[in-house]
N, C-alpha and C positions, 0 to 999 in steps of 0.2 A: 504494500500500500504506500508503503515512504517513496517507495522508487516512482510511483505515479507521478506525486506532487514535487518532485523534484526533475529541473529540466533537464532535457539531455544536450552533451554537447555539442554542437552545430557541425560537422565536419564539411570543411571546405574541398571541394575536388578540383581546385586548381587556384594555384598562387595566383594574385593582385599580378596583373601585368607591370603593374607600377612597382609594386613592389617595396625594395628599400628606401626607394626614394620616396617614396608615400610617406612610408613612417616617418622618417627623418622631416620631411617637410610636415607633416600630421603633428609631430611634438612641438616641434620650435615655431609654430604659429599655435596652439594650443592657447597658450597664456594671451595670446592678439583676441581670438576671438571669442574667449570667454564672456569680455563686456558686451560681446553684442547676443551673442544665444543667448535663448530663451525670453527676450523682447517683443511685445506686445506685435513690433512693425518686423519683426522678422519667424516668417512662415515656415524656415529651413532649417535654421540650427537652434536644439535645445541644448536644456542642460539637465544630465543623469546626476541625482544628487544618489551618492552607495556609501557603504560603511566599507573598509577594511575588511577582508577576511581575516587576516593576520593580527594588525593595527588596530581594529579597530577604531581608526580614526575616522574622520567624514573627508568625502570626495566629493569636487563635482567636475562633473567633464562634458566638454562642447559635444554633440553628436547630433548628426542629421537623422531626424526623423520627422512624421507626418503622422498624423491625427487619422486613425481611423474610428469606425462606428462605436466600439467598446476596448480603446486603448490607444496602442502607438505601434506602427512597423516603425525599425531600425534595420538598417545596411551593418552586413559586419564585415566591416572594411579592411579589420585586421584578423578578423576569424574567431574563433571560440576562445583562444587565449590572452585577450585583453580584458585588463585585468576588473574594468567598470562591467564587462559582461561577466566576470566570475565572480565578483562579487554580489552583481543582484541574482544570480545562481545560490550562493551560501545562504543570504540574505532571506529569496525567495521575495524579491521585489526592494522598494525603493520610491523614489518622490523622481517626475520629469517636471521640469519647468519649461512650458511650451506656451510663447503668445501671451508672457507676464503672469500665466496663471502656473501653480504648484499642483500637481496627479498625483496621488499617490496610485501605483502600477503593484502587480504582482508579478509573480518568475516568469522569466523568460521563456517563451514556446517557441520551438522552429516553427517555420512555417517554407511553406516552397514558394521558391524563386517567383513564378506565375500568379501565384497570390501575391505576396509583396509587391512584386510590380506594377498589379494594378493599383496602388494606392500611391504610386510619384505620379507627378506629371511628366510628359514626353521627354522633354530636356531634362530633366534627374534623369529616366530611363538610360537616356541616348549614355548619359556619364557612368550610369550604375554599369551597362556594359560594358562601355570603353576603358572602365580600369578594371572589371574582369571579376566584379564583386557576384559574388553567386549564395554567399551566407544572408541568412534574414532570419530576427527573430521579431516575435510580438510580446510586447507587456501590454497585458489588460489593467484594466482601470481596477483598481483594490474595493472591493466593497468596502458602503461606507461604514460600515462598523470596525474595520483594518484599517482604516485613513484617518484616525485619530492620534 
């Protein structure tokens, strides 16, 4: 029953074309666009607020995602081993700050490529291809009695 509620890892079937340079340029802008995710006038980049597996500290981190019916698809840009997706794994959810408002979300669900895709618009698509992303998860929105 534990292994239900708890997600599995996303396995990616082919490296980011981009690759290292992704990451490398993905970190060293990190701290740039923190101020701007999760802003009322920005549609595109939130912010995963997680705890530490380890640390137990609090994180937050830029990430592209888009508002679906009962949550958020996210792009996993760098695949099941960053560490904002293992932690709302540990966690089993966490708080998105998307469009100035705070979600409390629940664990992460794969979900496939063809469902995610339908929730960017065409030009996300065109990009989600072109650097070769094929991992997606969904956080649902936490019942409100978990959102306190």
């Amino acid at each position: 029953m534990l292994e239900a509620m708890t997600a599995a890892p996303i396995p990616q079937t082919r490296t980011p074309r981009m690759g290292g340079l992704f990451l490398r340029v993905a970190r060293s802008t990190a701290g740039l666009m923190l101020p701007a995710a999760g802003k009322r006038w920005n549609p595109i980049f939130s912010i995963v607020r997680h705890t530490g597996r380890h640390s137990g500290r609090s994180f937050e981190t830029p990430v592209a995602a888009r508002r679906s019916d009962d949550g958020f698809v996210l792009a996993l840009a760098f695949g099941s081993g960053a560490h904002w997706y293992r932690n709302l794994v540990a966690a089993s959810g966490g708080v998105i700050r998307w469009r100035g408002v705070d979600y409390p979300v629940g664990a992460p669900e794969p979900i496939a490529t063809d469902q995610a895709m339908a929730t960017f618009n065409a030009v996300q698509r065109a990009g989600l291809r072109a650097a070769g992303i094929d991992g997606y998860i969904r956080l649902p929105d936490a019942p409100a009695q978990l959102a306190r």
